[in-house]
C-alpha positions in Angstrom: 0.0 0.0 0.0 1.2 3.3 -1.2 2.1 6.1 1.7 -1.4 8.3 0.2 -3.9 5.6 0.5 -2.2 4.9 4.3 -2.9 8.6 5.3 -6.4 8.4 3.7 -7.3 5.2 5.4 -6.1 6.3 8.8 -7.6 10.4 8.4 -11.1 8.2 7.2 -10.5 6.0 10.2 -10.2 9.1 12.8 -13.5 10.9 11.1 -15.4 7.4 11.9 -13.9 6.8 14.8 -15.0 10.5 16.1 -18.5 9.8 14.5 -18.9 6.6 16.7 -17.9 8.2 19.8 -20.2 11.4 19.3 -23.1 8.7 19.4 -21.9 6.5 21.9 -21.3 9.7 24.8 -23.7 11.7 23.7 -25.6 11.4 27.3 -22.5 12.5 28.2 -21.6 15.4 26.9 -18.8 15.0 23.9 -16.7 17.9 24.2 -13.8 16.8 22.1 -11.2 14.1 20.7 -7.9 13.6 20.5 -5.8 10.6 19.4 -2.2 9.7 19.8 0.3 7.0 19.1 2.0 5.8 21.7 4.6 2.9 21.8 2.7 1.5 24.3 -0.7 1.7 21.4 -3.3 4.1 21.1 -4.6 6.4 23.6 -7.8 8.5 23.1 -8.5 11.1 24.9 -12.2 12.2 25.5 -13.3 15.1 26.4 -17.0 15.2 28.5 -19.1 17.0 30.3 -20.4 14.7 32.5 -17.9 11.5 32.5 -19.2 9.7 34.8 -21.9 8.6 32.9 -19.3 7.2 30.3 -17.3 5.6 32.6 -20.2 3.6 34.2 -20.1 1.8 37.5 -16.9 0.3 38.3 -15.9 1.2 34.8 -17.9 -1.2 32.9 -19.1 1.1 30.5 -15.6 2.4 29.5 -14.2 -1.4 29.5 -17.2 -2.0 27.1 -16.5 0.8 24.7 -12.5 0.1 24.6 -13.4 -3.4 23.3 -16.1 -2.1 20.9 -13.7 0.1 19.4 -10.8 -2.5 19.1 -12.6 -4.6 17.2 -14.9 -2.4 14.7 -12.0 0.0 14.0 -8.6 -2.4 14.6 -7.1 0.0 16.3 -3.8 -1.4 18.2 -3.9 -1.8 22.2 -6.6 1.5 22.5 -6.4 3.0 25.8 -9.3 5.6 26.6 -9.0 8.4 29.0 -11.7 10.6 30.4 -11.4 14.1 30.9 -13.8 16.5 32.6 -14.8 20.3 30.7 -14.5 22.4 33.5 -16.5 25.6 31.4 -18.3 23.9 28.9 -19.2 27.3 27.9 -16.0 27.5 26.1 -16.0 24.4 24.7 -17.1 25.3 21.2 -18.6 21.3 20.8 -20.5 21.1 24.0 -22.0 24.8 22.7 -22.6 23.7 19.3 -24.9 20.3 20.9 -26.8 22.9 23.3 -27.8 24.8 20.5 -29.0 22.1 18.3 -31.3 20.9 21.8 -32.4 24.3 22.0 -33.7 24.4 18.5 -34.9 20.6 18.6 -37.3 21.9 21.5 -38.5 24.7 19.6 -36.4 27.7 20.4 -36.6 30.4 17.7 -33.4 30.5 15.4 -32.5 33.7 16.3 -33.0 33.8 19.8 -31.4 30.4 20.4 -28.2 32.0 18.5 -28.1 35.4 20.3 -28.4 33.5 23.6 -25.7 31.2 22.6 -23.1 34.3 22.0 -24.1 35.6 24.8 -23.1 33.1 27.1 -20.2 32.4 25.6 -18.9 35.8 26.0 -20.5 36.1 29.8 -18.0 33.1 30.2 -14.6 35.4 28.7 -14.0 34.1 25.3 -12.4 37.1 23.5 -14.8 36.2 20.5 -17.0 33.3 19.1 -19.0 33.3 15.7 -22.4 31.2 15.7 -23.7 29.8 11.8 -26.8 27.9 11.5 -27.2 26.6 8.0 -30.7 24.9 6.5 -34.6 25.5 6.3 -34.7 27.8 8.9 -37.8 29.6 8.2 -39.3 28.2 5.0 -38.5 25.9 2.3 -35.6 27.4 0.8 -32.1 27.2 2.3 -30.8 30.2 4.2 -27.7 30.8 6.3 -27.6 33.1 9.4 -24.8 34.1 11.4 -24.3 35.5 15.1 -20.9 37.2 15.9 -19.4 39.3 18.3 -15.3 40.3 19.7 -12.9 39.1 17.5 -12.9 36.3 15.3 -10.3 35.4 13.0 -10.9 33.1 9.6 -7.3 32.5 8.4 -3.5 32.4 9.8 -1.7 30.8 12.5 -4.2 32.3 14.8 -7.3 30.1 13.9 -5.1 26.8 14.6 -3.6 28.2 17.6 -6.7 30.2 19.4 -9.7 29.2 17.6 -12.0 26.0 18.8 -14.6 25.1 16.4 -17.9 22.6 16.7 -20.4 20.9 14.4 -23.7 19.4 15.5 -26.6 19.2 13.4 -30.4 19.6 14.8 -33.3 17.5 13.2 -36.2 19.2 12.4 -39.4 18.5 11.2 -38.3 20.7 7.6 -35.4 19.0 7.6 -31.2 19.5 8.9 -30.4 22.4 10.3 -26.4 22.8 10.4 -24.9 24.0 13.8 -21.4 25.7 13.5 -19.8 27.8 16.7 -16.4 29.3 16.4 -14.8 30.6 19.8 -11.7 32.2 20.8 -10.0 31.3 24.1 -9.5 33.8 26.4 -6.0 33.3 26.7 -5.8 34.0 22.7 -2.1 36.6 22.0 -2.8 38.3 18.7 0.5 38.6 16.7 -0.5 42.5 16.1 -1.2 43.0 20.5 3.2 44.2 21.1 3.9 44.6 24.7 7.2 46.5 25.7 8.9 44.3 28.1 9.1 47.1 31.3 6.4 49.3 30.3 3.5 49.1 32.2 0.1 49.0 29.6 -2.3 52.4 30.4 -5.6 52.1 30.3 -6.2 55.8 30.0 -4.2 58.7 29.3 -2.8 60.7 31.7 -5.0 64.0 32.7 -4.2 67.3 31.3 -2.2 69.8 34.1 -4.7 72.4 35.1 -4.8 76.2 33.2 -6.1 79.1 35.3 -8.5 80.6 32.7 -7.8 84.8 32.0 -10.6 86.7 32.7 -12.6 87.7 29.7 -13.1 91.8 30.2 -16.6 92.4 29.4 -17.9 94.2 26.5 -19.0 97.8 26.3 -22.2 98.9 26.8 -24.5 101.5 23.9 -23.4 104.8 25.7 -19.7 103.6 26.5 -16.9 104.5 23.9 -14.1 101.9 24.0 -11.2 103.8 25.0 
């Protein structure tokens, strides 16, 4: 086997891999994935809002989905770990499933996405960007987007600072597409320069006081200026 068709067959592996555990913890909370090669085999790192729902009593549940997944996907020795989202407000997957709840219980698109942002941003994220793609309001197919701070769309700063999601919400008119972009609050711009030894102002220093002149007043009909 050529070395393209290995990095397609292992990138298509990862996407259903990922696919298979969105389903499986999604009583859970799936926050996120991430998969390494180890010597030791494969370890996979989930990412949950509530994991103890995943894990199970005495771990049975997590015992049950390690086998599961080393025998649909023949991946070598896979080793899962469990890891808590402490503000799943910034976690731009657990955001992106909230939203697609909201609007599979009826919310309105619009208020569902401006309430979104808005907890996001309560929470500190320096930006986030909400799309919702499909039939929102009639049978044609319309996009709608809800942004506010900064978002950024290309450079080293979207790998770097920028956590994206994807959920989709089933309607009775059909898919409705749930994308949230958010920016950590510990995002460094490149163009934010701080001078090492100068302290950053938040306000300019106030103008010195001027003793105003006295303005003489001005003459009167009968006076003559002298």
């Amino acid at each position: 086997m050529s070395a393209e068709r290995k990095v397609i067959q292992e990138a298509v592996r990862r996407i259903l891999l990922k696919d298979y555990l969105v389903a499986e913890s999604a009583r859970a909370g799936f926050g996120g994935l991430d998969i390494q090669r180890t010597p030791m085999g494969t370890r996979v790192t989930l990412i949950c809002e509530r994991p103890g729902i995943l894990i199970g009593r005495r771990g049975e549940l997590i015992k049950r989905l390690t086998e599961d997944i080393r025998t649909r996907f023949q991946l070598d020795n896979p080793q899962i770990e469990v890891q808590e989202e402490r503000n799943p407000n910034l976690n731009a997957q657990l955001m992106a499933e909230k939203l697609a709840s909201t609007l599979e219980r009826g919310w309105h698109f619009r208020r569902a996405g401006h309430s979104t942002v808005r907890r996001i941003m309560e929470s500190g994220a320096r930006g986030c960007q909400v799309i919702l793609s499909g039939k929102l309001t009639g049978e044609r197919h319309r996009t709608e987007r809800f942004k506010a701070g900064t978002v950024k769309y290309c450079g080293d700063a979207v790998r770097l600072f920028m956590d994206k999601g994807f959920y989709q919400a089933r309607l009775k008119p059909g898919v409705i597409g749930v994308n949230v972009w958010i920016m950590r609050p510990s995002a460094k711009l490149p163009d934010e320069i701080r001078i090492k030894g100068v302290e950053p102002t938040s306000a300019p220093p106030p103008l010195p006081e001027v003793e105003e002149m006295p303005v003489p007043a001005a003459p009167g009909p009968e006076e003559s200026p002298p």
